[in-house]
N, C-alpha and C positions, 0 to 999 in steps of 0.2 A: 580558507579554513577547510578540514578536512571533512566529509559528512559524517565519516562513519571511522570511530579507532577504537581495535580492538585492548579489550581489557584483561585477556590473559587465561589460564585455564580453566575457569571456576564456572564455566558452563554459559558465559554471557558474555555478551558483546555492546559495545557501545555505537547505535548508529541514532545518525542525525540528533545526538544530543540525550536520547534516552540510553538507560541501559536496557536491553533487551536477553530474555533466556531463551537458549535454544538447547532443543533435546532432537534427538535421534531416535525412531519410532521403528518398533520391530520389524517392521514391512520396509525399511533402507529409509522412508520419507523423513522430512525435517521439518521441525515445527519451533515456529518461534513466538513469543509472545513479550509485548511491553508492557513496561509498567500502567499502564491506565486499562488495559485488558485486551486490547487488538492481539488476536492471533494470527498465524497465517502457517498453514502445514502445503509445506514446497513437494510435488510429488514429480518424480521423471520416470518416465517409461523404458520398455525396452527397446527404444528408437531415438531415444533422448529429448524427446519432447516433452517440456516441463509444463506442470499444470500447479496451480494456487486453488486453494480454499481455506478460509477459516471465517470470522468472526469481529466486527469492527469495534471498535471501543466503546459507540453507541447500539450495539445491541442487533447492529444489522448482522445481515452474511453475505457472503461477498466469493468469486472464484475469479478466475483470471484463467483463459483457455490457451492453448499451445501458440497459438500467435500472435498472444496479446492483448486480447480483448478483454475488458474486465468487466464485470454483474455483480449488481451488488443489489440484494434484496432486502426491503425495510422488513421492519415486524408490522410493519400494518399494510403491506403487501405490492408494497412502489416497487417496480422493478426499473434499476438505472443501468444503463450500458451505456460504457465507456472504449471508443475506438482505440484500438493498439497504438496509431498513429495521436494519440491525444486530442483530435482536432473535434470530435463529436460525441457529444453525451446527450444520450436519447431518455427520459422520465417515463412511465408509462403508470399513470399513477392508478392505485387501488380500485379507482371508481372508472377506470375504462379510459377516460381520457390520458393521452400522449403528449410531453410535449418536448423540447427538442432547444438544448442551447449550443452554442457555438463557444469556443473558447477565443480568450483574444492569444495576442502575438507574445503574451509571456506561460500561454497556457492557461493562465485563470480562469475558473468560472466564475460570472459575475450575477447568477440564477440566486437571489437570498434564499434559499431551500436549502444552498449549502454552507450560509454565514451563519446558524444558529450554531454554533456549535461551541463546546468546552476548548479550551485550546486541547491542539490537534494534539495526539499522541505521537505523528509523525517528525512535527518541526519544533513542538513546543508553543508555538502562534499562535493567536487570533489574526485570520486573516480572510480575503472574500475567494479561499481557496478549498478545491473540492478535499477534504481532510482527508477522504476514505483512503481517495487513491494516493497522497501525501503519505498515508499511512503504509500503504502496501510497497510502495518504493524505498520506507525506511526498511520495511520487512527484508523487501529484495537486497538490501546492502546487508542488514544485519545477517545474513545465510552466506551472503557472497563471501564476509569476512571473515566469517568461522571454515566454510570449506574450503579455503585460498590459506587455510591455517595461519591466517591472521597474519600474512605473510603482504600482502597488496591492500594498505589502509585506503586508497584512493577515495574509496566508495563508488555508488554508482548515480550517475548526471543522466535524467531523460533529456534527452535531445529537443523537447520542446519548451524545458525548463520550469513547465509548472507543475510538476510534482518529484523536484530534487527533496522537497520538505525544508528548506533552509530557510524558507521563509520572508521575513521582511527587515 
């Protein structure tokens, strides 16, 4: 099955089973947002190194830096960083303490800090997967297949396969 097919010119795109709207921001960046409220404004530089920031569907904010690393900040002031490489997600929670899970060999987090959740905006699931970044991967397809002019439905597969967003 395909992750992400475009739905034609009416300013949205269909990834990982949402539709998603995307606009074009007077400064050239691209911003996308799905339907449960996750956004994500895609910004490249004058060297072509792409950078993320927007907003998660619960409330967090989140960026993603030029080689992959991703931060995602709660409202009550957890900071989580997630390796480019997917392989390490570091907690650094509000009250000082750090703490540090490992993903297994599909990618998943198995941390329940990140099973509380509404199903994900990413895959549509309930699953013991980190959402945010599920989410931000549908983000990356939904951008991919509006500037590919909807032309390469593939989508896009992380390599370590837990946050395609397809779920279970």
């Amino acid at each position: 099955q395909n992750a992400i097919s475009a739905t034609g010119g009416d300013g949205t795109v269909q990834s990982h089973g949402s539709k998603w709207t995307v606009e074009t921001n007077p400064d050239g960046s691209t911003t996308v947002t799905s339907p449960t409220g996750f956004s994500a404004t895609k910004k490249t530089d004058e060297n072509g190194n792409t950078t993320w920031e927007g907003t998660t569907s619960s409330g967090d904010t989140w960026s993603q830096d030029a080689e992959g690393n991703v931060t995602i900040t709660t409202e009550d002031g957890t900071v989580i960083t997630k390796s480019a490489d997917g392989k390490t997600v570091t907690v650094e929670e509000s009250d000082g303490g750090v703490g540090r899970v490992e993903l297994n060999e599909e990618g998943n987090i198995t941390d329940a800090n990140f099973a509380e959740h509404s199903p994900c905006s990413g895959c549509g699931h309930h699953c013991e997967k980190d959402c945010d970044a599920c989410e931000i991967e549908a983000a990356n397809g939904a951008t991919e297949s509006e500037t590919s002019n909807n032309q390469d439905q593939r989508g896009s597969v992380s390599p370590n396969g837990g946050s395609t967003g397809t779920g279970r």
